[in-house]
C-alpha angles and dihedrals in degrees: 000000000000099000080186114122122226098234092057081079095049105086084041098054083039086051092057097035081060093049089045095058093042093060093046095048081059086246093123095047130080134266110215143139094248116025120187115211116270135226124225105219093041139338146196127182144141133203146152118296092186118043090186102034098093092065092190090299131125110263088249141245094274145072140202141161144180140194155233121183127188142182129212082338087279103092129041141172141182152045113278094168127138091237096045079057093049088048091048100058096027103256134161101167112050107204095172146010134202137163129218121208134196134176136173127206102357085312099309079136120015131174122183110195115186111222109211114179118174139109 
């Protein structure tokens, strides 16, 4: 006999209703100059995040990246920017900037990582 009671289920179907709606209204999608299509069990791209930033040079010697993770679209933690990735590889002349996505199970669990590769 189930002693459970039916209310126990109701804040987590209201849980997943909410995430559901977040990723319908595009909130949990990204916003870039170039976007792959996405799966929605997993996915995996990369593309560029800066369409200009090459300027007819060699991507460069050198290789950086930094990340954002989230989970279910309501927390989320890190530095993406362009200059946390520069830091990170050591780099002072940015020649050209991607971005790598990956999400698991309709963004249940995201991570965006800049890719920054220069001199």
């Amino acid at each position: 006999m189930n002693n459970r009671s039916p209310r126990s289920s109701v804040p987590l179907r209201g849980l997943m209703t909410a995430s559901f709606c977040i990723l319908l209204t595009g909130c949990g999608r990204i916003q870039a100059p170039v976007v792959p299509p996405l799966g929605g069990l997993y996915t995996r791209v990369e593309a560029p995040l800066d369409l200009n930033s090459q300027g007819g040079k060699g991507v460069g010697p050198r290789y950086g990246e930094a990340s954002v993770h989230a989970v279910m679209g309501l927390w989320s933690t890190g530095d993406a920017s362009v200059e946390a990735a520069a830091r990170n590889g050591g780099i002072s002349r940015i020649n050209h900037v991607d971005y790598r996505y990956r999400s698991l199970l309709w963004g249940l669990v995201t991570e965006f990582t800049t890719v920054v590769r220069g001199e």
